[in-house]
C-alpha positions as CSV (number, residue, x, y, z in Angstrom):
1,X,0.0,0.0,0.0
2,X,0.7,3.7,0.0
3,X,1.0,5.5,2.8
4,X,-0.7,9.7,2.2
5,X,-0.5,12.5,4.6
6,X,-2.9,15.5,3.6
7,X,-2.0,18.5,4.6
8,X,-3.4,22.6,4.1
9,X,-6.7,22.4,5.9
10,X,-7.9,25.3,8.1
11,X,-10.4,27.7,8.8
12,X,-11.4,30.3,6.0
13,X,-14.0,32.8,5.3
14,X,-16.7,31.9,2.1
15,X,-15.8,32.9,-0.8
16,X,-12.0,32.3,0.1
17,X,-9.4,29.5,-1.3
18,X,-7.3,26.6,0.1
19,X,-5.2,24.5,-1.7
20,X,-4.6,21.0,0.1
21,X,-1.9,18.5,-0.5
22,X,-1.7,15.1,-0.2
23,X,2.1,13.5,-0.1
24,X,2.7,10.0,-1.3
25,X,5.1,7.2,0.0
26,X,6.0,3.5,0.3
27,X,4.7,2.4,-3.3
28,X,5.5,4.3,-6.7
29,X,2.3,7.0,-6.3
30,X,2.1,7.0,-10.5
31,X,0.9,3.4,-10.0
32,X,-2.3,4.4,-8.5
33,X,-5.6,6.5,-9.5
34,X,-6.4,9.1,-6.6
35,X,-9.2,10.5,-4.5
36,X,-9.8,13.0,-2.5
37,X,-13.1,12.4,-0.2
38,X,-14.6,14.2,2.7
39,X,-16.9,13.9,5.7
40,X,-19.2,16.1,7.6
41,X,-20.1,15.6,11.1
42,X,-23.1,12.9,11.4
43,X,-22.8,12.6,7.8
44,X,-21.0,10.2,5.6
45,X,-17.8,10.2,3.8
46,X,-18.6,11.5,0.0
47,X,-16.9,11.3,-3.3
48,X,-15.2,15.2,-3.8
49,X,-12.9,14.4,-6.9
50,X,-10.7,11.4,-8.6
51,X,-7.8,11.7,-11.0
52,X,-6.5,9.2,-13.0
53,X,-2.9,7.7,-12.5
54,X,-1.4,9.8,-15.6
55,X,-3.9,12.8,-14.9
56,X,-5.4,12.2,-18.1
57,X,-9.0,12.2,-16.6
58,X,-10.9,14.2,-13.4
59,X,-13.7,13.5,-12.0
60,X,-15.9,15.8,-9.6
61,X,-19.3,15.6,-7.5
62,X,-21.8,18.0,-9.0
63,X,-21.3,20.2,-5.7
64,X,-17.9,21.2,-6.2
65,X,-17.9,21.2,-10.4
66,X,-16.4,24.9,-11.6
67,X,-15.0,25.8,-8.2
68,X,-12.6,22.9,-6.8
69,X,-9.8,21.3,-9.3
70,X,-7.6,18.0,-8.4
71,X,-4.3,17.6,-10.1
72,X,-1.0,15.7,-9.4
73,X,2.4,15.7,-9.9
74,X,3.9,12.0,-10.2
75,X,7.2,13.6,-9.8
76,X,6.9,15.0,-6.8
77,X,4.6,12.1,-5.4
78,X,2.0,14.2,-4.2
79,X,-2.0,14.9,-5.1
80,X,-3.6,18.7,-5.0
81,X,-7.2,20.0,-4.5
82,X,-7.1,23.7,-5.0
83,X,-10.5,24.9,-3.6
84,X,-12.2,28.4,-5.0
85,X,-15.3,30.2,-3.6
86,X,-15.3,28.4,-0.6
87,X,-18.8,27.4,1.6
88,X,-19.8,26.8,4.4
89,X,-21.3,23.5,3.6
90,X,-17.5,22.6,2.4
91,X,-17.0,22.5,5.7
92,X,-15.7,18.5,6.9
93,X,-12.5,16.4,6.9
94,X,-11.3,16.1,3.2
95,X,-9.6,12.4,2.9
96,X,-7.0,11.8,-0.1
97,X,-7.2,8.0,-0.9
98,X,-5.2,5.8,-3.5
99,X,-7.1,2.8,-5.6
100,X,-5.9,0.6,-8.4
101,X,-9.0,1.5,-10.3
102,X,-10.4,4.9,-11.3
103,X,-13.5,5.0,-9.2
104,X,-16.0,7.5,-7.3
105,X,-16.7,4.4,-4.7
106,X,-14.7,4.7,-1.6
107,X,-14.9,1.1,-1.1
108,X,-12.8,0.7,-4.6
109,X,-9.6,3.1,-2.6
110,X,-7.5,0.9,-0.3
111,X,-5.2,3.4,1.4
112,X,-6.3,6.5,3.2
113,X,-4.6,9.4,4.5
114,X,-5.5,10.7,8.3
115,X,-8.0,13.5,6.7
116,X,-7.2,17.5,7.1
117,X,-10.1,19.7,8.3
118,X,-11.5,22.2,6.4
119,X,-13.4,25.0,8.3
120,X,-15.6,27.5,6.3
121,X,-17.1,30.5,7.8
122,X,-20.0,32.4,7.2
């Protein structure tokens, strides 16, 4: 497996931007297509974005379509989700995840960073 650390979350005003990061180790990261998830509180984990392993192909939910954008750089081992005009219902714990397959199903990703939490004021 590959082990990911996400990193950039933090408390912004709407309207603002973050860019989050998540670094890659253990296995070659250009192996794998990547996810980034996220989860409210009392709510469950949802599908934000999903690249494929050469960044040929993205993916977003509806909600984020036009304002968040994943890239990566397989050189660098590390996944991006720059986030514009922030919400407040963006706020939760954004998860990057690794999977063999490109996928929207959190069940198809088999390694999981710790999450970094995004707070977005009103």
């Amino acid at each position: 497996q590959v082990q990911l650390v996400e990193t950039g979350g933090r408390l912004v005003q709407a309207g603002g931007s973050l860019r989050l990061a998540c670094a890659a180790s253990g296995r070659t990261f250009g192996n794998y297509a990547m996810g980034w998830f996220r989860q409210a509180p009392g709510k469950e984990r949802e599908f934000v974005a999903a690249i494929t392993r050469g960044s040929f192909g993205t993916y977003y939910t509806d909600s984020v379509k036009g304002r968040f954008t994943v890239s990566r750089d397989n050189a660098k081992n590390t996944l991006y989700l720059q986030m514009n005009s922030l919400k407040p219902e963006d706020t939760a714990v954004y998860y990057c995840a690794a999977s063999e397959v490109y996928s929207t199903t959190p069940k198809d990703y088999n390694s999981w960073g710790q999450g970094t939490q995004v707070t977005v004021s009103s």
